[in-house]
C-alpha positions in Angstrom: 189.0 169.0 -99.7 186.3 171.1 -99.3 186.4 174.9 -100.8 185.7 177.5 -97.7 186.0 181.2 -97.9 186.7 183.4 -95.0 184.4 186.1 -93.5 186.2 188.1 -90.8 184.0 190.3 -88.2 186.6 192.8 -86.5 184.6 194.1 -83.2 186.4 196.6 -81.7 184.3 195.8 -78.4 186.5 196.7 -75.3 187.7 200.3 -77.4 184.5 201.5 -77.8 183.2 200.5 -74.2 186.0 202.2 -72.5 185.1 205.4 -74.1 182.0 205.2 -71.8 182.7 203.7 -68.5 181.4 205.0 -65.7 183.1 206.7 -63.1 182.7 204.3 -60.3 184.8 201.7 -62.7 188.4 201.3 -62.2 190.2 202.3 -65.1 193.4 200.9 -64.4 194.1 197.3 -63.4 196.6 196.2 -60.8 199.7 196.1 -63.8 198.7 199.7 -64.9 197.4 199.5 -67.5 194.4 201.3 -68.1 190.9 199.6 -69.4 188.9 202.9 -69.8 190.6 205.8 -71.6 189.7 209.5 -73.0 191.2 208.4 -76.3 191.4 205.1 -77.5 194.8 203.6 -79.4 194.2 203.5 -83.2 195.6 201.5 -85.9 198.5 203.7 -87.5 196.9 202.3 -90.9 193.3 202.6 -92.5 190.9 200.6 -91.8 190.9 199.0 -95.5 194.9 198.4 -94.5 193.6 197.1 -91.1 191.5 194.6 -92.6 193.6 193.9 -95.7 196.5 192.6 -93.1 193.6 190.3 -91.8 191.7 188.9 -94.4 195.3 188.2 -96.4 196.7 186.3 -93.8 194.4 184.3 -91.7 194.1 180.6 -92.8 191.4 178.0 -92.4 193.3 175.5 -90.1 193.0 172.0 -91.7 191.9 170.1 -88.2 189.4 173.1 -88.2 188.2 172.7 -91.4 187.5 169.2 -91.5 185.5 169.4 -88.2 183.7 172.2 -89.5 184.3 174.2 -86.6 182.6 178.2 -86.6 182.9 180.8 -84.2 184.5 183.7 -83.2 187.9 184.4 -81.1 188.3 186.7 -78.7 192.1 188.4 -78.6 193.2 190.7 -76.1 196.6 192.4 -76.0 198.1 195.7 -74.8 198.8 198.6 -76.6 202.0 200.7 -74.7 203.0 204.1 -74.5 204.8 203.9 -77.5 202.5 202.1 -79.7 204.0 198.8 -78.5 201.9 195.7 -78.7 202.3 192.9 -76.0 201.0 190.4 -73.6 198.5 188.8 -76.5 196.2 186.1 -75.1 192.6 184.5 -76.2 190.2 185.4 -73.6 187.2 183.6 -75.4 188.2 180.2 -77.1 186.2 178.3 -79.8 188.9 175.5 -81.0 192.8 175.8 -80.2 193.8 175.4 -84.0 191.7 178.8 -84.3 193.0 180.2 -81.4 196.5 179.6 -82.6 195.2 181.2 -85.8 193.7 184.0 -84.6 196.3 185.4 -82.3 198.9 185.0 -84.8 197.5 187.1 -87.4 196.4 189.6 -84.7 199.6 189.9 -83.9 200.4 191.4 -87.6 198.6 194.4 -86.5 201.9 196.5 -85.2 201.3 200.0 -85.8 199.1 201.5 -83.2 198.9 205.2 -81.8 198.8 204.8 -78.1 196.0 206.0 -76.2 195.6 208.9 -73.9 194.7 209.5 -70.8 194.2 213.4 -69.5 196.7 214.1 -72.4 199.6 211.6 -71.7 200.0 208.6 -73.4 198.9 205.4 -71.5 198.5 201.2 -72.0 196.0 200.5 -72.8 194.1 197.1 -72.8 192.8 195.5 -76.0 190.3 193.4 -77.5 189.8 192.0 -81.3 187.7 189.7 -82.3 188.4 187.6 -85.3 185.7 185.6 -86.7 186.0 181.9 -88.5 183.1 181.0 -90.4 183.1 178.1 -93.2 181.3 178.3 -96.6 180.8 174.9 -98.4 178.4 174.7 -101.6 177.0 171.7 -101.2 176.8 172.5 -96.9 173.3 173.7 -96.0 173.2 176.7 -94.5 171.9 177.4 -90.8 168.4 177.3 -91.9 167.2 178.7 -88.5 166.7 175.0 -86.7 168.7 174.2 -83.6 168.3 170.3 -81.9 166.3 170.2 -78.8 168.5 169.3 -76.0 166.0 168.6 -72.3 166.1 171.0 -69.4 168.8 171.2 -66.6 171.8 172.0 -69.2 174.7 171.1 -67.0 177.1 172.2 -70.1 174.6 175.4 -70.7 176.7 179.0 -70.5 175.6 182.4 -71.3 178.5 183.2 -72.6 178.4 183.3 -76.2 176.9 185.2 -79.1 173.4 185.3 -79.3 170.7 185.9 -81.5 167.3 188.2 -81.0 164.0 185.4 -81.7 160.9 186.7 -83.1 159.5 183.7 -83.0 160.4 180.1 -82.1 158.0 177.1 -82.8 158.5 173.5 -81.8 158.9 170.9 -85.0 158.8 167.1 -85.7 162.3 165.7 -84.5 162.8 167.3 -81.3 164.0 171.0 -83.5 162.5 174.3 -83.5 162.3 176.6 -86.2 163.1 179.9 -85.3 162.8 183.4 -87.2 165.2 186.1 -86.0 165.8 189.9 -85.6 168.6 191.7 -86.7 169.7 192.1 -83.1 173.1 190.1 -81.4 174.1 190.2 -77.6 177.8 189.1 -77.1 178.7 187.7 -73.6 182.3 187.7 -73.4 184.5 185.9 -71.1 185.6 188.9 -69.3 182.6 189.6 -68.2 181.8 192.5 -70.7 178.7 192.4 -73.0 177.5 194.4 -75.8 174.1 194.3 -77.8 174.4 195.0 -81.4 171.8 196.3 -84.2 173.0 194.7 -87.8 171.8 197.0 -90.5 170.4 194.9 -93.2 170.3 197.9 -96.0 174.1 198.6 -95.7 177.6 197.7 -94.6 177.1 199.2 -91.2 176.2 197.7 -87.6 175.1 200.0 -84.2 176.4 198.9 -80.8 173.0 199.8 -79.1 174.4 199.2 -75.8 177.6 198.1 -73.7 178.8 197.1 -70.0 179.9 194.2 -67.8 177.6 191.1 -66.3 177.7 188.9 -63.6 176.0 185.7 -63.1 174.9 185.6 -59.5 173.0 182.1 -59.3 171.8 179.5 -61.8 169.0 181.3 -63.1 169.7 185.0 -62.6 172.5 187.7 -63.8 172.6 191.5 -64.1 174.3 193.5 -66.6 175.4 196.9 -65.8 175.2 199.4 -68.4 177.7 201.8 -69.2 176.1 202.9 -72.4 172.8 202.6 -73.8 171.2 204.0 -76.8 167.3 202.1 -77.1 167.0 202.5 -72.9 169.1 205.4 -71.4 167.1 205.1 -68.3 169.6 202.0 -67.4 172.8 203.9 -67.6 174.1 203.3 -64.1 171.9 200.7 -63.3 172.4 196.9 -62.1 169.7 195.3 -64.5 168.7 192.4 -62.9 167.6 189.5 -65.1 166.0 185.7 -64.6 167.2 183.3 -67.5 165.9 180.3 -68.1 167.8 177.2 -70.8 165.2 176.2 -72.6 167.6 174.2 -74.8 171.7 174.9 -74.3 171.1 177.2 -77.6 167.5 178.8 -76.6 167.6 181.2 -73.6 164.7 182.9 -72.1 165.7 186.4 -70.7 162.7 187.8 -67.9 163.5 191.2 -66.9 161.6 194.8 -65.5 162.2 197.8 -66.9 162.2 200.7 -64.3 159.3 202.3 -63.7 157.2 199.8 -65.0 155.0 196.6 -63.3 154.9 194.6 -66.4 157.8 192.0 -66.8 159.4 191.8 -70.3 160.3 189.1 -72.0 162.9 187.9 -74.6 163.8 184.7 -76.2 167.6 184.5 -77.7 169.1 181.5 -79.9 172.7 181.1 -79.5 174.4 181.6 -82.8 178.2 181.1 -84.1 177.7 183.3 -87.7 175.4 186.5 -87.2 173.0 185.3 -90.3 173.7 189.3 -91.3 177.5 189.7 -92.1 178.8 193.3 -91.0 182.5 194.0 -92.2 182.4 197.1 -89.2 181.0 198.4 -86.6 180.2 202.2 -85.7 179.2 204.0 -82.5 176.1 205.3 -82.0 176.2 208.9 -80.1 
């Protein structure tokens, strides 16, 4: 059998977004339990604990392994009043031996402080992801190539994790070969995005920006920013954007900036390991 390691990415994605919703967002879903708080639940433990619990317990599942299936589950659970963890679910799937995988180790992770809301203690709504990623000797790495695959993807989702391109240039073989940016955008099932800066000099990423989307025809969505460090002019804003599939792994994004008459232009490759590994994530204020 082939030798794989494990590299785990723990996102804490919906806890950091809350911290910055927007007024005009509910905070508190029909079951009461709150989305948005003033202080988010945190893991009783350290962080090193945290990710010790993790990276001791997950397995490679076999059926997994052997298919060599990559990618990231998204868990969500809640976090009670009294630290209480509950209602665990995957809200973004990649295979279900991984899913199984995934929610089982999450649910290791017992000893939370609850969050707060105006000073009382609150549920609070909770997302993890865990990342799978398979690492072979002999296996070629992603050597920034994806297959061309024609127009009119009837399979084709933005949901996903995708990948900033600085360039992209057609080859022989119907592939492209594509040189990226230290830059991810994470389309999540629930309708929540986040765009993320991966620091290639240290152990540290930047969430640059954070909010929900909504797909409102076949080639356009917006995303409404709740928090934006690179373009604070957005905060508040439905940003409308045209997307094109160039391939079911190559999206064109076409957007306008406010203020200005010049469209811009971005071109993302959909990804299933970041090409930068980032063991955490930090907040930008």
């Amino acid at each position: 059998m082939k030798k794989f390691t494990l590299s785990i990415l723990l996102v804490w994605i919906s806890c950091i977004i809350q911290l910055f919703a927007q007024d005009n967002v509910p905070q508190v879903d029909k079951d009461g339990v709150y989305m948005y708080t003033d202080q988010m639940p945190v893991y009783k433990g350290s962080k090193e604990e945290r990710d010790k619990i993790i990276a001791e317990n997950l397995k490679y599942p076999a059926e997994a392994s052997l298919k060599q299936i990559e990618g990231v589950v998204l868990v969500q659970f809640v976090i009670g009043k009294k630290g209480n963890v509950s209602n665990f679910k995957v809200i973004r799937s990649i295979h279900p031996s991984l899913d199984e995988e995934a929610l089982r180790v999450v649910k290791m992770l017992k000893k939370w402080i609850p969050g707060r809301h105006q000073g009382k203690p609150v549920s609070v709504r909770y997302n993890i992801p865990v990342n799978f990623k398979l690492s072979v000797p002999q296996k070629e790495q992603w050597d920034n190539t994806v297959d061309l695959v024609p127009k009119c993807q009837e399979n084709a989702s933005l949901q996903g994790v995708w990948q900033l391109c600085l360039g992209v240039d057609p080859l022989p073989g119907g592939k492209y070969r594509i040189k990226t940016a230290p830059v991810l955008k994470i389309l999540s099932s629930d309708k929540t995005f986040i765009n993320l800066y991966m620091n290639t000099m240290g152990n540290t990423s930047a969430i640059t920006a954070m909010g929900t989307y909504q797909q409102t025809s076949d080639t356009t969505y917006y995303e409404y920013i709740f928090q934006s460090v690179t373009d604070p002019q957005l905060l508040g804003v439905k940003n409308n954007i045209r997307f094109e599939f160039v391939t079911k792994n190559i999206l064109v994004l076409n957007y306008r900036m406010p203020g200005k008459e010049q469209e811009g232009k971005e071109m993302w490759v959909r990804v299933v390991q970041p090409k930068v590994e980032q063991p955490e994530i930090i907040k930008i204020l």
